[in-house]
C-alpha positions in Angstrom: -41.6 10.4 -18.1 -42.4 6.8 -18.7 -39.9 6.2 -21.0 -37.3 7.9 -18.3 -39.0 5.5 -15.6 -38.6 2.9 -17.4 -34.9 3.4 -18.5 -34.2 3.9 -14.7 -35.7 0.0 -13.6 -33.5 -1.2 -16.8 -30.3 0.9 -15.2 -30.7 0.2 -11.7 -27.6 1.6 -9.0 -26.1 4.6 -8.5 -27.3 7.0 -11.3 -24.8 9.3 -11.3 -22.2 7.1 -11.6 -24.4 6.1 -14.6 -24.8 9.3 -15.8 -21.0 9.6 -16.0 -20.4 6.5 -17.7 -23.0 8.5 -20.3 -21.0 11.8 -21.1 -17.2 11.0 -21.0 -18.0 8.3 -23.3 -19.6 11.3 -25.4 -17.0 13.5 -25.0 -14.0 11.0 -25.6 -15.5 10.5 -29.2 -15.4 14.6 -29.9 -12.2 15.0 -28.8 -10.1 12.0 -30.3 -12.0 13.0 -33.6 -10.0 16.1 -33.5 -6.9 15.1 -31.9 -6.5 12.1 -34.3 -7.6 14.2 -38.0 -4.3 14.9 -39.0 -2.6 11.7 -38.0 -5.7 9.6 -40.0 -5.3 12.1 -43.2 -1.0 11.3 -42.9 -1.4 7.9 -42.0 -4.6 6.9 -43.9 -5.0 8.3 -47.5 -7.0 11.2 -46.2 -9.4 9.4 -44.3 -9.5 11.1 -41.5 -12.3 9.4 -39.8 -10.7 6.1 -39.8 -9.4 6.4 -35.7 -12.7 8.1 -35.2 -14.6 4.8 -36.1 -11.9 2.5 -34.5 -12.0 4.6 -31.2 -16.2 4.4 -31.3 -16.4 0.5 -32.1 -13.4 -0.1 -28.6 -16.2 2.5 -26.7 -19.2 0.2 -28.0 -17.7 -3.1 -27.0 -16.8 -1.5 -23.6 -20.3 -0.1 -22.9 -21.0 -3.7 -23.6 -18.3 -5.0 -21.4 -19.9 -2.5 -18.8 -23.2 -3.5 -18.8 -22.1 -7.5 -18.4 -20.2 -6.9 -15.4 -23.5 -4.9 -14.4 -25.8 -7.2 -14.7 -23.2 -10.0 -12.6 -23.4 -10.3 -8.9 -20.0 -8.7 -7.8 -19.1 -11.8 -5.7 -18.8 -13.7 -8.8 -15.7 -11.4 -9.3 -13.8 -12.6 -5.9 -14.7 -16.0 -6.5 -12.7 -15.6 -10.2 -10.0 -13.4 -8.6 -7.3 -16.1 -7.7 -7.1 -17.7 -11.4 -7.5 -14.3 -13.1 -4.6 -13.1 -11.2 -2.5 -16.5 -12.0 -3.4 -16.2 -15.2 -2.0 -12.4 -15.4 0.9 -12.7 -13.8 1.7 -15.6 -16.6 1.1 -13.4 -18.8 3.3 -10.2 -17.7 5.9 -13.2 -17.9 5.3 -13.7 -21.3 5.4 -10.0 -22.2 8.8 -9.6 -20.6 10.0 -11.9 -23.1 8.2 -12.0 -26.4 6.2 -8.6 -25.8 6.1 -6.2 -28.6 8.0 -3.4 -28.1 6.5 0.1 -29.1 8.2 3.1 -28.2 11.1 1.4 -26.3 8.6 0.0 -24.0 8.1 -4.1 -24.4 4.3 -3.6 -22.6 2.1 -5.3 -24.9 1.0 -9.4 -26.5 0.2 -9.9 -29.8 -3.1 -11.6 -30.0 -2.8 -14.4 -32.7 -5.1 -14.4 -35.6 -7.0 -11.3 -34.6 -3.7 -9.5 -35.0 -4.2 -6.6 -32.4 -1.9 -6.0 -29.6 -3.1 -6.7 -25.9 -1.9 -4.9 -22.7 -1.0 -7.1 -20.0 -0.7 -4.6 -17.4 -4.1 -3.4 -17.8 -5.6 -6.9 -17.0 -2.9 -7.0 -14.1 -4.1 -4.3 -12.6 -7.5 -5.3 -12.5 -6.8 -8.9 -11.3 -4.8 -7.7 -9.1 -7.6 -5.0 -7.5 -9.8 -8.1 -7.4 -7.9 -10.6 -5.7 -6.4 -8.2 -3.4 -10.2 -7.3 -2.2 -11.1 -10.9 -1.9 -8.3 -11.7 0.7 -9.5 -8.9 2.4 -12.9 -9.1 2.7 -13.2 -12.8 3.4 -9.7 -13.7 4.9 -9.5 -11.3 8.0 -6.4 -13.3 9.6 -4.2 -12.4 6.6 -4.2 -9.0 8.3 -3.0 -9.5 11.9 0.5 -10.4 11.4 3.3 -10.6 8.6 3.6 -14.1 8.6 0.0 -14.4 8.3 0.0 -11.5 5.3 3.1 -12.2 3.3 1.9 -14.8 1.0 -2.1 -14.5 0.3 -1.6 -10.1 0.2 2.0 -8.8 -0.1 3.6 -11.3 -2.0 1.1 -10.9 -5.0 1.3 -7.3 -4.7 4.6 -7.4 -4.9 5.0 -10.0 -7.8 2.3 -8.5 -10.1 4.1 -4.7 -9.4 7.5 -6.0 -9.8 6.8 -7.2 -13.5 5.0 -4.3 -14.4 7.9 -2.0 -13.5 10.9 -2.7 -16.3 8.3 -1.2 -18.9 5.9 1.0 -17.0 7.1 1.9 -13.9 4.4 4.6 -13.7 1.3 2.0 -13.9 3.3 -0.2 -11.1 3.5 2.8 -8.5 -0.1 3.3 -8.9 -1.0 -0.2 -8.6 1.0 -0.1 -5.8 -0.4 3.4 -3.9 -3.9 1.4 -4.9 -3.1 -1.7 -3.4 -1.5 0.5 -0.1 -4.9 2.4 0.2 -6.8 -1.0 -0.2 -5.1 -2.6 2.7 -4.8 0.7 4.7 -9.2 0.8 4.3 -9.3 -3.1 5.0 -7.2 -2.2 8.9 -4.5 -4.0 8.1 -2.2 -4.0 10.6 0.4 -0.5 10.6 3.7 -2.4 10.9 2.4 -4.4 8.0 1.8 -1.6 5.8 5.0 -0.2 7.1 6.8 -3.7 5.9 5.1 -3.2 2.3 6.6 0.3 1.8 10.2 -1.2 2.9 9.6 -4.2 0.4 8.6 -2.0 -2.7 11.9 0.6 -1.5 14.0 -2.6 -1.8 12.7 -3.7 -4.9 12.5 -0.6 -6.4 16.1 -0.2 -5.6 17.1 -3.7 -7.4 15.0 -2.6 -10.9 17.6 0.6 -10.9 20.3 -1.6 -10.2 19.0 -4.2 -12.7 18.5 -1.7 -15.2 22.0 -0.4 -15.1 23.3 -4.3 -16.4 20.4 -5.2 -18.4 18.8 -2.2 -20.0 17.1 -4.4 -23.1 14.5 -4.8 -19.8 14.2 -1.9 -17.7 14.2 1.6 -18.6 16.2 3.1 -15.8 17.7 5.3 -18.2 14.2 6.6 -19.4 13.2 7.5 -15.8 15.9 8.8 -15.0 16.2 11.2 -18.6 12.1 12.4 -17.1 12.6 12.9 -13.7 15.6 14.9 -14.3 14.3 17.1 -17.1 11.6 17.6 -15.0 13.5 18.8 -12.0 16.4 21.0 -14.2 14.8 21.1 -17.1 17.4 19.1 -19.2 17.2 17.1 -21.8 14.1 17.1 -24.2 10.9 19.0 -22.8 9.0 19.0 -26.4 6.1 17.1 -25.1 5.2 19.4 -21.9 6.4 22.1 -24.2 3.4 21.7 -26.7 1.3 21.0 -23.6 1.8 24.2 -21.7 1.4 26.1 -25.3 -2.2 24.3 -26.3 -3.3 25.2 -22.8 -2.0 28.9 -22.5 -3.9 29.2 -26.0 -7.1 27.2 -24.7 -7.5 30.3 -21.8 -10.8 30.3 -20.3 -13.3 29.1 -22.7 -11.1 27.7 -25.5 -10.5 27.8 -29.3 -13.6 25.4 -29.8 -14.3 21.9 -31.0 -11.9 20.9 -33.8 -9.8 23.9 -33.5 -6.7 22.7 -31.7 -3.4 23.8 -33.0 -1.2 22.0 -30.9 -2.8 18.6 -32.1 -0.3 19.4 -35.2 2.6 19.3 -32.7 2.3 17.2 -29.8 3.2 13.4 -29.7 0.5 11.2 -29.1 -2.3 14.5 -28.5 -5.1 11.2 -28.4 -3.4 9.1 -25.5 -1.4 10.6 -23.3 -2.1 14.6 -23.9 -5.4 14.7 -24.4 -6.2 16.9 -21.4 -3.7 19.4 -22.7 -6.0 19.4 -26.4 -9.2 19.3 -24.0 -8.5 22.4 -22.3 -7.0 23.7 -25.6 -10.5 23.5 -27.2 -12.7 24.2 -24.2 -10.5 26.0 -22.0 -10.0 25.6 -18.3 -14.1 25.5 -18.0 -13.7 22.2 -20.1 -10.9 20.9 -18.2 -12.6 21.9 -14.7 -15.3 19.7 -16.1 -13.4 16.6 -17.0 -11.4 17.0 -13.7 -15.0 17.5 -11.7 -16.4 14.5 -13.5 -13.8 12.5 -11.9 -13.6 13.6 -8.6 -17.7 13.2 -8.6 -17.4 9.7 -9.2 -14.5 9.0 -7.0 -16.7 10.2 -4.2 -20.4 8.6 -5.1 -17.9 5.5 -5.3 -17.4 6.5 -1.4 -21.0 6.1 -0.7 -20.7 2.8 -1.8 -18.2 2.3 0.6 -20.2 3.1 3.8 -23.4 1.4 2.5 -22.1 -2.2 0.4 -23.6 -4.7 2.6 -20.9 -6.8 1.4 -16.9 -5.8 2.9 -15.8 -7.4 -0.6 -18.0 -4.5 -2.4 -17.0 -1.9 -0.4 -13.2 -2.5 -1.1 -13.6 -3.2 -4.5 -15.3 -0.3 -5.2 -13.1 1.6 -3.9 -9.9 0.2 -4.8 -11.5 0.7 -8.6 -12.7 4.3 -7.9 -8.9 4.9 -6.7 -7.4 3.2 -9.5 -9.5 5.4 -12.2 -9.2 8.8 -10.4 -5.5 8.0 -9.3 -4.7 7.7 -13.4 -6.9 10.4 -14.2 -4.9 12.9 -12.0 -1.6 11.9 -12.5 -2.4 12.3 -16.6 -3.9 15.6 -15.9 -0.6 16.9 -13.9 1.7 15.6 -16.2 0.1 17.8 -19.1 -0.2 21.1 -16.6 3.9 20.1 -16.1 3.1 19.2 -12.3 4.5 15.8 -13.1 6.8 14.2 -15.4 6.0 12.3 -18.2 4.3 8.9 -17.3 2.5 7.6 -20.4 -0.3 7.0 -18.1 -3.3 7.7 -20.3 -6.6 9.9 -19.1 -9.2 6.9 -18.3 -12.7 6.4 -20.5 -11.0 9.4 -22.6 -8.0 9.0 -24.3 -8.2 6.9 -27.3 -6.6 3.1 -26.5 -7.7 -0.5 -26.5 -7.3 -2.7 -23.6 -6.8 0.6 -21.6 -11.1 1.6 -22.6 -12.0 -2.2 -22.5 -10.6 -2.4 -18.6 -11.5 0.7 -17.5 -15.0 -0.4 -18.8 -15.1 -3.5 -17.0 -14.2 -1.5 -13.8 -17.0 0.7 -14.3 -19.5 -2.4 -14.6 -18.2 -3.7 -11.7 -18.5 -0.5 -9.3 -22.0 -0.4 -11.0 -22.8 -3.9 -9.9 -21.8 -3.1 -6.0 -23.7 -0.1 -6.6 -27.0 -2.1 -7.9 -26.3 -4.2 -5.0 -26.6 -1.5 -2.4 -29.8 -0.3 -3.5 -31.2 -3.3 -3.5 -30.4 -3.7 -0.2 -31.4 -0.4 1.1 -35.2 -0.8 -1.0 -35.6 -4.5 1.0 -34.6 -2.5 4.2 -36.9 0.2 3.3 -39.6 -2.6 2.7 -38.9 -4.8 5.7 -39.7 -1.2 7.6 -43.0 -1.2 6.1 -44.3 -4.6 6.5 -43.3 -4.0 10.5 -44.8 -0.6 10.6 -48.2 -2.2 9.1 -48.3 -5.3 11.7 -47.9 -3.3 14.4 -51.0 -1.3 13.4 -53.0 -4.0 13.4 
């Protein structure tokens, strides 16, 4: 009981949210281990623990990463927000140009001497969520009016989603349904918001134009090859396929840990189909519970909303809480075939890099607000006191 005390002063906020960032950690490990066997045996000599280890060391380094942002004050964040966002957007720049390309898609940096690939989009998105709380929470004026808005909120939004697009148009229209919601909870004004959905229309508009001249850049063609062999069923299906197939064999309580078949078959069954090898393995029980997990921390994150003493907290933490349960649903309809395919990956699960590392940091900060807020409410709680004892005297 002490040690349990104890661990709770050491881990102070919301403890759920806590006792998430516990087991999907947990079961991330289990399930990449057997999604990723038979690629490591193919790939590695037979060692077929090799992505287990890699995959445990990037969830290590992001519980660190987690517990960092933690242990900050979340207003160090907004005060960082402008030059991490600057500093982004030059590097979405650079990825356009001099990315690597994997898979068609030119998403990703090469960090020099380390020689592991970085993805910019990632730290985008988070910059992005950052800055776009900032302005705000501490720059009500930007709200009233378009002129007012256009550079310090819709212009960045705008920017930041526009470079994303060419390779992932999927992470850009959830950045920008984030950012929408963001503004939408901070009352910015309706005609505004009605302004930004005409802007992204118009831009969206130009990348299929764009892609049509210059498809070295934007994968119109891809989107277009998904979306319609998602509507007619044309063109190549094999991934949602294999998808439906491990979860019509998964049924209700699965074929157990390690057992997957479709892990043999599916492209990529540790990114951006794991759901469909979770529910495979634990059935729909297992996939209720990842799906529950999410949704659970989506709305503790709402508490945090109502109680942040701070408005820069309360929009951060839920423009973060959005961002992760946005991804997570759109990864999870994709492998159910509600969706088409996105290459969205299932957040804090799916094995990655920079995906784990940012999702991480997003968790450390939410944590921090929520640290915040119960700090708050326990010097409320003792102000109470000390009233209620003078007056008795």
């Amino acid at each position: 009981m002490t040690a349990a005390r104890n661990l709770y002063r050491f881990l102070r906020g919301e403890k759920y949210i806590w006792l998430a960032m516990c087991i999907l950690p947990i079961a991330s490990v289990l399930v990449v281990y057997s999604a990723s066997g038979s690629l490591a045996h193919m790939s590695r000599g037979g060692n077929t623990e090799f992505y287990l280890m890699k995959h445990s060391t990037v969830l290590l380094i992001g519980l660190m990463f987690t517990y960092i942002c933690y242990r900050l004050h979340y207003m160090t964040f907004a005060r960082f927000s402008g030059v991490l966002l600057y500093f982004s957007i030059f590097l979405l720049l650079i990825t356009m140009t001099h990315g690597v390309e994997i898979n068609g898609a030119r998403r990703w940096l090469m960090v020099p001497l380390l020689d592991i690939t970085f993805q910019t989009s990632d730290l985008a998105k988070l910059a992005l969520i950052l800055y776009l709380a900032a302005q705000l929470s501490l720059n009500r004026q930007c709200t009233k009016d378009f002129r007012s808005a256009f550079m310090p909120i819709l212009f960045p939004v705008m920017v930041v989603c526009a470079l994303i697009a060419p390779a992932d148009l999927s992470t850009a229209a959830m950045l920008f349904a984030t950012c929408f919601t963001m503004m939408f909870i901070g009352q910015v004004n309706l005609k505004l918001l009605a302004s930004m959905i005409a802007i992204g229309v118009v831009i969206g508009l130009m990348l299929v134009f764009w892609g049509a001249y210059f498809p070295e850049f934007v994968r119109a063609e891809t989107w277009a090859n998904r979306i319609s062999g998602f509507l007619y069923g044309t063109g190549d299906n094999y991934q949602i396929d294999q998808a439906k197939i491990a979860i019509a064999e998964g049924g209700w309580t699965g074929l157990g840990p390690g057992n997957s078949i479709q892990r043999n078959f599916l492209p990529s069954p540790y990114a951006d189909f794991i759901y469909a090898i979770i529910v495979e393995e634990y059935g729909l029980i297992g996939g209720f519970a990842v799906l529950g997990a999410f949704m659970f921390l989506f709305f503790r994150c709402i508490g945090l909303v109502t109680n942040s003493p701070k408005a820069f907290g309360a929009i951060v933490a839920i423009g973060l809480s959005i961002s992760l349960t946005l991804q997570a649903l759109l990864n999870m309809a994709v492998s159910v075939d509600l969706l088409p395919v996105t290459g969205l990956t299932l957040p804090l699960i799916s094995m990655g890099g920079t995906s784990v590392l940012f999702a991480c940091i997003s968790i450390g900060i939410i944590l921090s607000v929520s640290r915040h807020v119960e700090n708050n409410k326990n010097h409320g709680k003792l102000h109470k006191t000390e009233i209620a004892y003078e007056n008795t005297d």
